[in-house]
mmCIF file of the C-alpha atoms, coordinates in Angstrom:
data_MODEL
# 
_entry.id   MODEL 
# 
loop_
_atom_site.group_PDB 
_atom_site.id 
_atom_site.type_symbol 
_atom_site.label_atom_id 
_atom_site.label_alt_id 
_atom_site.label_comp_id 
_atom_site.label_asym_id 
_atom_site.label_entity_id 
_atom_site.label_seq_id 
_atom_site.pdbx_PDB_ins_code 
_atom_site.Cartn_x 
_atom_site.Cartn_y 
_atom_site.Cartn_z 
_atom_site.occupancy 
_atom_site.B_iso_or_equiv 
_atom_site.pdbx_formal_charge 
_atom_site.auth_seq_id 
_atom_site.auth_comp_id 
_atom_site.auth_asym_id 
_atom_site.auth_atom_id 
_atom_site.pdbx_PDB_model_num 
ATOM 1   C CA . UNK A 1 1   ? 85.166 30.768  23.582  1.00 0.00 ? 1   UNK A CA 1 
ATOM 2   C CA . UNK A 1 2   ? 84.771 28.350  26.563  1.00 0.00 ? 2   UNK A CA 1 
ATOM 3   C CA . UNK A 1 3   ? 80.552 28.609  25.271  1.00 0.00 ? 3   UNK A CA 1 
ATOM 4   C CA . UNK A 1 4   ? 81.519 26.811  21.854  1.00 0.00 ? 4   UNK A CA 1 
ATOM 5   C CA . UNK A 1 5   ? 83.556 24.667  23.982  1.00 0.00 ? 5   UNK A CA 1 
ATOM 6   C CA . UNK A 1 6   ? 80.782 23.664  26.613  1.00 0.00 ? 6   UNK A CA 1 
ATOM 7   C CA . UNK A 1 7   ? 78.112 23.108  24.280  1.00 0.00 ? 7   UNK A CA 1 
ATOM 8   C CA . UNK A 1 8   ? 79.642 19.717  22.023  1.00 0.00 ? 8   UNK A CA 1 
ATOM 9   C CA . UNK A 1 9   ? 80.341 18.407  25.795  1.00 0.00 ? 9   UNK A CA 1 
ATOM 10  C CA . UNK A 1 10  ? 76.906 18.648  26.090  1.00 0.00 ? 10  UNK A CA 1 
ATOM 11  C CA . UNK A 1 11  ? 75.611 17.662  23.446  1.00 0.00 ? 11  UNK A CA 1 
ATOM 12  C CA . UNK A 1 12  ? 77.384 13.770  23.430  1.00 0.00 ? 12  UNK A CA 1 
ATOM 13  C CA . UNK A 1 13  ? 75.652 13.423  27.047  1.00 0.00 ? 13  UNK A CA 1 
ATOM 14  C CA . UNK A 1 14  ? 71.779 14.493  25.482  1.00 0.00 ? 14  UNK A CA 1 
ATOM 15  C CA . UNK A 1 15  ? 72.231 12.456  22.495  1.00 0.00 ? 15  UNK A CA 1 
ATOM 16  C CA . UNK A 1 16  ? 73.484 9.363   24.666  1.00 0.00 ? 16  UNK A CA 1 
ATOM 17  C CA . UNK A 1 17  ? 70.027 10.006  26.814  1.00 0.00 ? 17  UNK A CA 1 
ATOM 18  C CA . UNK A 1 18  ? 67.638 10.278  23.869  1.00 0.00 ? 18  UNK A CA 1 
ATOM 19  C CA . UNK A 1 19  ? 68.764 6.914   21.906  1.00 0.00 ? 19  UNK A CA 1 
ATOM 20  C CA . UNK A 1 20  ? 68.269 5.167   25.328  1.00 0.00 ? 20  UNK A CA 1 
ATOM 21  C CA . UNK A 1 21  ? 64.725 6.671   26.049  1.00 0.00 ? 21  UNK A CA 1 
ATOM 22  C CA . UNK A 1 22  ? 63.932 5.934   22.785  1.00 0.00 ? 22  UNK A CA 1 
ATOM 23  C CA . UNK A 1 23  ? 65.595 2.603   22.872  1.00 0.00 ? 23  UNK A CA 1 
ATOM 24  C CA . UNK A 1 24  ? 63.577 1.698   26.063  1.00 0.00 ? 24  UNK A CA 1 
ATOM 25  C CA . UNK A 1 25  ? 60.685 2.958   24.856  1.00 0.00 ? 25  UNK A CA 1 
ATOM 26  C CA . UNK A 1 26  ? 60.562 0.382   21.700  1.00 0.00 ? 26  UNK A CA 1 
ATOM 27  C CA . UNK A 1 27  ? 61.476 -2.544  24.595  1.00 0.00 ? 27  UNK A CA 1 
ATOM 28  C CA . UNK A 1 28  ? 57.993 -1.131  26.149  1.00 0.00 ? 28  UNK A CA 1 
ATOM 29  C CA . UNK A 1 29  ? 56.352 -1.699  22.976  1.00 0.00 ? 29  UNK A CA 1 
ATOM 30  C CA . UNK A 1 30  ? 57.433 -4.693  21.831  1.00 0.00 ? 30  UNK A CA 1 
ATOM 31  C CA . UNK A 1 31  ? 56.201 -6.427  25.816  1.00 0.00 ? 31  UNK A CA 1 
ATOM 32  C CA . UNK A 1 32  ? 53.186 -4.499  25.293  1.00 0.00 ? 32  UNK A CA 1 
ATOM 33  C CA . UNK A 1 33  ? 52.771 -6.155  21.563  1.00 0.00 ? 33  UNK A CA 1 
ATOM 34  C CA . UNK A 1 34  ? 54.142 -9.664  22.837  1.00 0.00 ? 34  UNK A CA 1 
ATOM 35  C CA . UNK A 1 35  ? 51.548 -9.484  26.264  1.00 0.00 ? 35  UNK A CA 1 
ATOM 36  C CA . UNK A 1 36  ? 48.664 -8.027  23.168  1.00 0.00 ? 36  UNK A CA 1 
ATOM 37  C CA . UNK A 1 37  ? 49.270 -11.206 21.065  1.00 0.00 ? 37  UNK A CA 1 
ATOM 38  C CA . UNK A 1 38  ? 49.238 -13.714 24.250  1.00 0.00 ? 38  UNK A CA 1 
ATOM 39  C CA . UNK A 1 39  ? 45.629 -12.123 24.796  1.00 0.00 ? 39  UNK A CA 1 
ATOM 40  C CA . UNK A 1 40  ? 44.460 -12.717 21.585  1.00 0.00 ? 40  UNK A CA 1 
ATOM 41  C CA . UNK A 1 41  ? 45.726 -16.561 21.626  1.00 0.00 ? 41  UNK A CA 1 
ATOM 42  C CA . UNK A 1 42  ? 43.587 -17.210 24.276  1.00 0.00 ? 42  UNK A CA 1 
ATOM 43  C CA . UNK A 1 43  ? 41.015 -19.499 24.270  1.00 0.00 ? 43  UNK A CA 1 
ATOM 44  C CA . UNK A 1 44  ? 38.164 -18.171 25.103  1.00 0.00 ? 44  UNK A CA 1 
ATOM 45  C CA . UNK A 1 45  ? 36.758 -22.124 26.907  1.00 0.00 ? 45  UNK A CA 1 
ATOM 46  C CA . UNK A 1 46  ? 38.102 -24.408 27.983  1.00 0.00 ? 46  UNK A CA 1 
ATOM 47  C CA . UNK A 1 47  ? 36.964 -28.165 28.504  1.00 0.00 ? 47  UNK A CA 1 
ATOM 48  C CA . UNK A 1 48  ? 38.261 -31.186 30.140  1.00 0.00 ? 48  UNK A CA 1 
ATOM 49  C CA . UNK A 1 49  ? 36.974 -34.889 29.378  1.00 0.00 ? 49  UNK A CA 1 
ATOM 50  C CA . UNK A 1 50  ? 35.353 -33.882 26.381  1.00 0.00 ? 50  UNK A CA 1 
ATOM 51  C CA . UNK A 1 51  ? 32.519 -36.318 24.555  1.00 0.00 ? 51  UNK A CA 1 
ATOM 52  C CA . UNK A 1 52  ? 30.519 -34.808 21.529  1.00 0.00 ? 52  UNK A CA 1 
ATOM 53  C CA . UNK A 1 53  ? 28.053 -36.934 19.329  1.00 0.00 ? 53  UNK A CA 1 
ATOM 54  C CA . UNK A 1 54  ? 27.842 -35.798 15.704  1.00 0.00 ? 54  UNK A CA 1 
ATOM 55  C CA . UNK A 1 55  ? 24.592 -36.703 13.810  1.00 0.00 ? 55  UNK A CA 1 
ATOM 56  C CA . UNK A 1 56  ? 22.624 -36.178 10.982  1.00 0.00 ? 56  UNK A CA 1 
ATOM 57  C CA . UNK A 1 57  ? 19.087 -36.357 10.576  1.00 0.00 ? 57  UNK A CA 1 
ATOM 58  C CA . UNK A 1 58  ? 18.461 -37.773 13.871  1.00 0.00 ? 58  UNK A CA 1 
ATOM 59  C CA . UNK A 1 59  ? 21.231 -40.567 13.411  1.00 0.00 ? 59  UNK A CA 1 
ATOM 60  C CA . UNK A 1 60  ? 24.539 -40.950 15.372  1.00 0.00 ? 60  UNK A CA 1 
ATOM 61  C CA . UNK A 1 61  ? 27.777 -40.808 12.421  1.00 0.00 ? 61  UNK A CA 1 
ATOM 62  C CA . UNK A 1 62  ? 30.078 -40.185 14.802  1.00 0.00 ? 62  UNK A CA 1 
ATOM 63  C CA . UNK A 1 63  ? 31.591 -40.055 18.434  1.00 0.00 ? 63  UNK A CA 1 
ATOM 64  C CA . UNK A 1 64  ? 34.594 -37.894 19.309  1.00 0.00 ? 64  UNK A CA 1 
ATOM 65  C CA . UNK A 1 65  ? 36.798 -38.024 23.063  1.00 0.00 ? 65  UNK A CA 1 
ATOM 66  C CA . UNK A 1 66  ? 39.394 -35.459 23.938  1.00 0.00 ? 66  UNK A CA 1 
ATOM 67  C CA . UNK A 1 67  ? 40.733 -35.527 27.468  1.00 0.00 ? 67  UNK A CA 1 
ATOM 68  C CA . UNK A 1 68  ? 41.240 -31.164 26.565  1.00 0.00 ? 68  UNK A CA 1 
ATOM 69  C CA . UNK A 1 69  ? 39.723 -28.994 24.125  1.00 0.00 ? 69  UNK A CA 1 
ATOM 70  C CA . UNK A 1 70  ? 40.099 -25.163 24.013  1.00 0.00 ? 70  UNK A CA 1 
ATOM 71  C CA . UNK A 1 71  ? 37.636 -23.161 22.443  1.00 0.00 ? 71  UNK A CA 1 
ATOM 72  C CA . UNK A 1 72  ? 39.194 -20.066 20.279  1.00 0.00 ? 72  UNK A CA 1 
ATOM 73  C CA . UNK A 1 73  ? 36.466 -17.750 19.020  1.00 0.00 ? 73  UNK A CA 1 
ATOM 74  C CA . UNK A 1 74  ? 36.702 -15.855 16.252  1.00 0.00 ? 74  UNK A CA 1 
ATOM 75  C CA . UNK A 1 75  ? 38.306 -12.295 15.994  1.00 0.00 ? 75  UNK A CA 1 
ATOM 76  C CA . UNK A 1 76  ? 39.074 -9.610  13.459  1.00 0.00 ? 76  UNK A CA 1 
ATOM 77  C CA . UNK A 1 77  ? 41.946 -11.745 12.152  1.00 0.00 ? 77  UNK A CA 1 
ATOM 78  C CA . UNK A 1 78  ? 41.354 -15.349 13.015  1.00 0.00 ? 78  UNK A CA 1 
ATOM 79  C CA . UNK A 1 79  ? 38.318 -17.555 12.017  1.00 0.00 ? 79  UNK A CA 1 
ATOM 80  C CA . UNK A 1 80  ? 37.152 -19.281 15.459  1.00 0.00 ? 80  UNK A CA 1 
ATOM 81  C CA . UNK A 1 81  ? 39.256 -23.134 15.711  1.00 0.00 ? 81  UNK A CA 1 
ATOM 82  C CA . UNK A 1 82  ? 38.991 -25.586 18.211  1.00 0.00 ? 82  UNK A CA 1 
ATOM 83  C CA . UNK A 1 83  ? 42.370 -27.114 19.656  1.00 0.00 ? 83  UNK A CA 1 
ATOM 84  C CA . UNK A 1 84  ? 42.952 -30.397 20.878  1.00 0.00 ? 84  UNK A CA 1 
ATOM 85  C CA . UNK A 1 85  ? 46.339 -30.843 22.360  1.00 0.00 ? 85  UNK A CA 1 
ATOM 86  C CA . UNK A 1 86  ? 45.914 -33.884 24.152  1.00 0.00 ? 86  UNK A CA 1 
ATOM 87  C CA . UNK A 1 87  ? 44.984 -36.015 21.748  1.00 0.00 ? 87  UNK A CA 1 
ATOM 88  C CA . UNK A 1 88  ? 41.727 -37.092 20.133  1.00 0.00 ? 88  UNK A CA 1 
ATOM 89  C CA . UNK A 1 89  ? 39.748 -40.502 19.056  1.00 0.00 ? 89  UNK A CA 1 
ATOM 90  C CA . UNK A 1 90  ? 36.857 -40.535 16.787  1.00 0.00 ? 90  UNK A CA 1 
ATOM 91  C CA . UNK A 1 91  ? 34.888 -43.218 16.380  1.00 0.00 ? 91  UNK A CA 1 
ATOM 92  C CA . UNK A 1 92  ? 32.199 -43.458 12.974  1.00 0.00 ? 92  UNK A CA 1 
ATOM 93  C CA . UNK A 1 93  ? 29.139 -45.475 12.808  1.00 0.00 ? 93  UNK A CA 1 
ATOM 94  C CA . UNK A 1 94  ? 27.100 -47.297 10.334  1.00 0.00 ? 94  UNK A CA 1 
ATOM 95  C CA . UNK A 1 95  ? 23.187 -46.494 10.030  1.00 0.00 ? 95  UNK A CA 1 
ATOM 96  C CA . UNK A 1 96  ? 22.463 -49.381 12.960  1.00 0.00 ? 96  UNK A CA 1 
ATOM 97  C CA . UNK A 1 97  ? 25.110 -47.981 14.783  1.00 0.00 ? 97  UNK A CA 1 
ATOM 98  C CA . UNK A 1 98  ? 27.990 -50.877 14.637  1.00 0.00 ? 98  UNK A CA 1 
ATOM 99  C CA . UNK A 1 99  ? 31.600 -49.428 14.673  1.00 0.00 ? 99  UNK A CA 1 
ATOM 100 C CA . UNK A 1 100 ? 32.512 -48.809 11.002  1.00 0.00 ? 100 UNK A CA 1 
ATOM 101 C CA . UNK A 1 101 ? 36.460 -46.924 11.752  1.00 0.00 ? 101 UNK A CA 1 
ATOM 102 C CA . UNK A 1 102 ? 37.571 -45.205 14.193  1.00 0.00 ? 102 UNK A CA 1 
ATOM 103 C CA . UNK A 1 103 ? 40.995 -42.525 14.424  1.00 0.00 ? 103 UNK A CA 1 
ATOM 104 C CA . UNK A 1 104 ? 43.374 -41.472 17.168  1.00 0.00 ? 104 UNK A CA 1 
ATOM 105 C CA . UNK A 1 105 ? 45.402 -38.409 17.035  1.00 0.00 ? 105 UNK A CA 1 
ATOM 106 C CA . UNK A 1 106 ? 48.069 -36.718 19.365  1.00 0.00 ? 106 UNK A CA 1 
ATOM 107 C CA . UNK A 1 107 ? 46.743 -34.027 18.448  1.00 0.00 ? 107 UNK A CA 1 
ATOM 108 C CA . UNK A 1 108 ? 43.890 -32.158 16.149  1.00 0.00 ? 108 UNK A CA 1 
ATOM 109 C CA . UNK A 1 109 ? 42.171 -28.855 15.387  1.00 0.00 ? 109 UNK A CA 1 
ATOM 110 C CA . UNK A 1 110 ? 38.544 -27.866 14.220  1.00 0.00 ? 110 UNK A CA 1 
ATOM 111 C CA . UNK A 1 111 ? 38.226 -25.219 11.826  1.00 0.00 ? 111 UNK A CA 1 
ATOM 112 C CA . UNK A 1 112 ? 34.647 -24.066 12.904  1.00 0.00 ? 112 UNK A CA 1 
ATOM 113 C CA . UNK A 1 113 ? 33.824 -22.417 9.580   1.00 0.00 ? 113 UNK A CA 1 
ATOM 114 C CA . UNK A 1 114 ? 35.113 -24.964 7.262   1.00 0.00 ? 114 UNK A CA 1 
ATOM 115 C CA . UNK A 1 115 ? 33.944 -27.863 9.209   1.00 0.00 ? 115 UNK A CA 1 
ATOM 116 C CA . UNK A 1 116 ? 37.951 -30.044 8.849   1.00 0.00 ? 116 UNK A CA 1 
ATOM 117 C CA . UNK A 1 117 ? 39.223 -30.976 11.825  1.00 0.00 ? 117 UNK A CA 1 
ATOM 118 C CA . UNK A 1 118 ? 42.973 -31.921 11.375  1.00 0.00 ? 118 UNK A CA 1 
ATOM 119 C CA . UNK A 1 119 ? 44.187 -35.232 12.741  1.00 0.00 ? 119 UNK A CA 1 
ATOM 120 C CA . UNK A 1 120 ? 48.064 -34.299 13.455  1.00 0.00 ? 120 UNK A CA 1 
ATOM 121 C CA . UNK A 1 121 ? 51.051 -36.970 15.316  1.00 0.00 ? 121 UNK A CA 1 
ATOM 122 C CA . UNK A 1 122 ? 50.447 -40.155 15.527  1.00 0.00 ? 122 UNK A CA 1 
ATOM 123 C CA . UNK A 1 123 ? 47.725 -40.158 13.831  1.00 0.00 ? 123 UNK A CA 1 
ATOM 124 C CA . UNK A 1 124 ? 45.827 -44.370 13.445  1.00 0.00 ? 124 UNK A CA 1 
ATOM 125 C CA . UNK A 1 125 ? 42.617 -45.233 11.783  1.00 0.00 ? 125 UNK A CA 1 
ATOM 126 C CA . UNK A 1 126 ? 41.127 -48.596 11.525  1.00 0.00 ? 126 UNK A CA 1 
ATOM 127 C CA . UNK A 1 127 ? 38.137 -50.044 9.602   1.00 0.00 ? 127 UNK A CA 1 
ATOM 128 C CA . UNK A 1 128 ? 36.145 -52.843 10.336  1.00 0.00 ? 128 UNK A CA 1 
ATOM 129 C CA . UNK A 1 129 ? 38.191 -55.005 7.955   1.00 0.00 ? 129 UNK A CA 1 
ATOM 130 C CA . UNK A 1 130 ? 41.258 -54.708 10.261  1.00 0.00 ? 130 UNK A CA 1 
ATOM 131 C CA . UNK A 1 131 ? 42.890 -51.978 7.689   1.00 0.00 ? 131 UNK A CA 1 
ATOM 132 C CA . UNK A 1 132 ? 45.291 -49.887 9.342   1.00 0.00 ? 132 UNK A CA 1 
ATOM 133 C CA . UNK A 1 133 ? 45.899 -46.824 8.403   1.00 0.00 ? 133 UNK A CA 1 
ATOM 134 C CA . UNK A 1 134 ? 48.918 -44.666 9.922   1.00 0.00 ? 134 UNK A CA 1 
ATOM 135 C CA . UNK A 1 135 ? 50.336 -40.741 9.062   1.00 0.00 ? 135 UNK A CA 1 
ATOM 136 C CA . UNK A 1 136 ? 51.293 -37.421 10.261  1.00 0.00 ? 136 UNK A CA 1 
ATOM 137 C CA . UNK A 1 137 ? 48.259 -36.345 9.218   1.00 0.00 ? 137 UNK A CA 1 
ATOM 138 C CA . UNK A 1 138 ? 44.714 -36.803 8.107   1.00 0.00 ? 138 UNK A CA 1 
ATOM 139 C CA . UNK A 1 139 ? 41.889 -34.667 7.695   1.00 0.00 ? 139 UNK A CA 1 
ATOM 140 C CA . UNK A 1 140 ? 37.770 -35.557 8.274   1.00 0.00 ? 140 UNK A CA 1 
ATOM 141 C CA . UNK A 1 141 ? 36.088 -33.297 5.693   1.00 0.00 ? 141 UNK A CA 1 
ATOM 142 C CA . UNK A 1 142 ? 32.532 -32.924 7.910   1.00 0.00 ? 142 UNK A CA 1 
ATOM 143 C CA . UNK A 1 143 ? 30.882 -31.528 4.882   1.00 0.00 ? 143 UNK A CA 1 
ATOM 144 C CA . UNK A 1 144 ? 31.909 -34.492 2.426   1.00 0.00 ? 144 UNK A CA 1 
ATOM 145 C CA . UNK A 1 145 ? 32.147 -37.138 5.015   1.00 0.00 ? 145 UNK A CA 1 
ATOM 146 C CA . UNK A 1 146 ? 35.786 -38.069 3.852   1.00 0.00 ? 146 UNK A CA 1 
ATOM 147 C CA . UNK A 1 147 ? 38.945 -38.483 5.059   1.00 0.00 ? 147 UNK A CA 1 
ATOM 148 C CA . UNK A 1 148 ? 42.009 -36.866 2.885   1.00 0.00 ? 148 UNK A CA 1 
ATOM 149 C CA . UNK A 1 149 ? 45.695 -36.296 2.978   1.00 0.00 ? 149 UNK A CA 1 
ATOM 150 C CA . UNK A 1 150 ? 48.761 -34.896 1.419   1.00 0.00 ? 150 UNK A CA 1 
ATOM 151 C CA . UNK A 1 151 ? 51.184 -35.919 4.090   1.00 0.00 ? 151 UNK A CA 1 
ATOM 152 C CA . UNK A 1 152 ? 52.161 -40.213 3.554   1.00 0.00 ? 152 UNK A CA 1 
ATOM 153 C CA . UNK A 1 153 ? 49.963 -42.475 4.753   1.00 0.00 ? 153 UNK A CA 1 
ATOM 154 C CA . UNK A 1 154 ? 50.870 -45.983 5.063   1.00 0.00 ? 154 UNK A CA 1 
ATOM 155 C CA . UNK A 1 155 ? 48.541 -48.796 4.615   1.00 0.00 ? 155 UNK A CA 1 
ATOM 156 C CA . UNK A 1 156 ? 48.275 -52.172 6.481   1.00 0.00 ? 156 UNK A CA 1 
ATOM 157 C CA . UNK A 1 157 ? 45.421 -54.172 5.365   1.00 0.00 ? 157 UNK A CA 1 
ATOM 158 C CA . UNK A 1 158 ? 44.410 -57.457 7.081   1.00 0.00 ? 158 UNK A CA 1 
ATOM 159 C CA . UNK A 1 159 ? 45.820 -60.032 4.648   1.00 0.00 ? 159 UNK A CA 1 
ATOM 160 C CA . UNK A 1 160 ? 49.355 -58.140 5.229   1.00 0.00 ? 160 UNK A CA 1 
ATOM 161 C CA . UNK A 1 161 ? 49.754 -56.243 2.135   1.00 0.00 ? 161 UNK A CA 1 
ATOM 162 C CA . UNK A 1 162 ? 51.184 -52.806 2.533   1.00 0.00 ? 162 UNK A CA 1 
ATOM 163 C CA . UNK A 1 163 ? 50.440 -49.801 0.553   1.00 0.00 ? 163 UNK A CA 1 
ATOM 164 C CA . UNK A 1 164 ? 52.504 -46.161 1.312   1.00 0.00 ? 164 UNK A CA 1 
ATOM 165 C CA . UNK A 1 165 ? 51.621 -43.138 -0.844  1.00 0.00 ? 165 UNK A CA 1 
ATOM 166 C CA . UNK A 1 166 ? 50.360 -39.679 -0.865  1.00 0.00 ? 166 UNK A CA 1 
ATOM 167 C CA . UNK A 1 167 ? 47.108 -38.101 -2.136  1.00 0.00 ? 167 UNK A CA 1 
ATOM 168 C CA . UNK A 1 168 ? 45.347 -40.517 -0.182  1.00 0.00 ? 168 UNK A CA 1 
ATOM 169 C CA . UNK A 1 169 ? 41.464 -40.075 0.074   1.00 0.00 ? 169 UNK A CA 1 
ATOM 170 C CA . UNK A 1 170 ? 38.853 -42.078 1.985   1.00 0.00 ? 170 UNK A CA 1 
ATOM 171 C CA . UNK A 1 171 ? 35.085 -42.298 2.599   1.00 0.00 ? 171 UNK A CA 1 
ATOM 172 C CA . UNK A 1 172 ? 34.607 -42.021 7.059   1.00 0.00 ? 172 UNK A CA 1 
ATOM 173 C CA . UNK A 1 173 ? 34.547 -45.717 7.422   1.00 0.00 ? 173 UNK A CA 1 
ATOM 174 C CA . UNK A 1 174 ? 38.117 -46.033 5.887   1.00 0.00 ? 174 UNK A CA 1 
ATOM 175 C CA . UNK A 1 175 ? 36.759 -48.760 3.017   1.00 0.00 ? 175 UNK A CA 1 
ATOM 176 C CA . UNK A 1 176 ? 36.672 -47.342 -0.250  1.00 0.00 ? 176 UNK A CA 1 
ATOM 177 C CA . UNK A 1 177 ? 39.987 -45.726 -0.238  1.00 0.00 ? 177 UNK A CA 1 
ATOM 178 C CA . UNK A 1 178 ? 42.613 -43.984 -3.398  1.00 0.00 ? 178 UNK A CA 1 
ATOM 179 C CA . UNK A 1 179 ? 45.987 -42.933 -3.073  1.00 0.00 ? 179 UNK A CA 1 
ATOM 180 C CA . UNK A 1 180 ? 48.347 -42.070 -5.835  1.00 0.00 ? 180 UNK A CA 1 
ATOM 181 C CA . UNK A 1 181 ? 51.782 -41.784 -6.026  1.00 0.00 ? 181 UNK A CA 1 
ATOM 182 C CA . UNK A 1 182 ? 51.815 -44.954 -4.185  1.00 0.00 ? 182 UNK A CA 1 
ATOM 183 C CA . UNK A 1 183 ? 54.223 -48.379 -3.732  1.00 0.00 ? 183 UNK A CA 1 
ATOM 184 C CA . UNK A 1 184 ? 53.378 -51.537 -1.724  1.00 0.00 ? 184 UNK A CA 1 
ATOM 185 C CA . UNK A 1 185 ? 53.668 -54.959 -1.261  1.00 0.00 ? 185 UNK A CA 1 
ATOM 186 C CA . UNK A 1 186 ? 50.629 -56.738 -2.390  1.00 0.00 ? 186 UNK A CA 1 
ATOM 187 C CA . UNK A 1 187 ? 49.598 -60.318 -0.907  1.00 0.00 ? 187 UNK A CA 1 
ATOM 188 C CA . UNK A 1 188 ? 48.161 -62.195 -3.886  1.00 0.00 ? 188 UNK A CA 1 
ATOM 189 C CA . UNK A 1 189 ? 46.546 -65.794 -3.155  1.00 0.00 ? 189 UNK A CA 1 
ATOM 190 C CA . UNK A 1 190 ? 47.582 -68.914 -5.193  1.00 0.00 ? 190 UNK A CA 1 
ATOM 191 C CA . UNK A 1 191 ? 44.337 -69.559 -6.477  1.00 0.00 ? 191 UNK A CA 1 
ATOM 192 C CA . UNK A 1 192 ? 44.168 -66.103 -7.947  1.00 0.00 ? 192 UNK A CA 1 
ATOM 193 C CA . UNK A 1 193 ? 46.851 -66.845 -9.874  1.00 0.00 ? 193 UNK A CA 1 
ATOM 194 C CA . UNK A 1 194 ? 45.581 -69.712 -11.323 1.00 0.00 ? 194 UNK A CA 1 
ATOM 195 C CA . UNK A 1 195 ? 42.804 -67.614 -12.765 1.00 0.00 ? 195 UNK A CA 1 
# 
């Protein structure tokens, strides 16, 4: 009789001990898993004070500056990016190599594969007109040499008219721009009027 007695006292004491191996056990995993995933978001270089030139057939199209640019390579579940935390400024030339637009960014990634580098916080572009072009967002397509966005982008040309809108897209040099979806306050000259 005291067996059948001794054994439930027993058994609340085991059962308490398994549940906390096993609930220790899952702790160890999930450090393990969190230290696993660090390792994997890891750049793989890193660069300070960077300055690349980006050509094509010989000529200079653009200039890029980035006081920090880390270098993720490409793994079994990630295409390879390029981060730039610091902020970014490209700068795009015309054929005789006179400033055309340039961009500033908080902020930007390069999607190796795709060839996009995202323009993220803060983001200003200018053209040679004295257009200014301001969002949370713009992307420089290297394979179409164009500039898009979903995000708003507001416009400020040089004669003061103001455009805001979405769908906005734009050759490098930020000239021959569309954007739908879009309101504004349009400067029109008295002798156009007339016309």
């Amino acid at each position: 009789m005291r067996r059948a007695k001794l054994l439930p006292n027993l058994f609340l004491p085991a059962a308490i001990a398994a549940i906390t191996l096993i609930t220790g056990c899952e702790n160890d995993l999930r450090d393990i898993q969190k230290i696993s995933a660090a390792e994997v978001n890891r750049p793989g270089q890193r660069y300070t004070d960077v300055d690349v030139i980006y050509s094509d057939s010989a000529k200079v199209k653009a200039h890029m500056t980035a006081p920090l640019m880390l270098d993720y390579e490409k793994d079994k579940t990630k295409k390879a990016y390029i981060e730039m935390p610091k902020g970014v400024k490209v700068t795009f030339y015309d054929e005789n190599l006179k400033i055309t637009s340039t961009i500033v960014a908080d902020y930007a990634v390069r999607h190796v594969d795709e060839k996009l580098i995202e323009l993220r916080k803060n983001v200003v572009g200018t053209n040679i007109k004295g257009d200014t072009f301001t969002s949370d967002e713009l992307i420089w397509d290297e394979n179409t040499r164009q500039i898009h966005s979903n995000k708003l982008v507001h416009v400020k040309m040089a004669d003061g008219s103001i455009t805001d809108g979405t769908s906005f897209t734009s050759d490098e040099n930020l000239n021959h721009w569309i954007m739908t979806q879009g309101t504004g306050i349009i400067n029109v000259k008295d002798q156009d009027m007339a016309h």
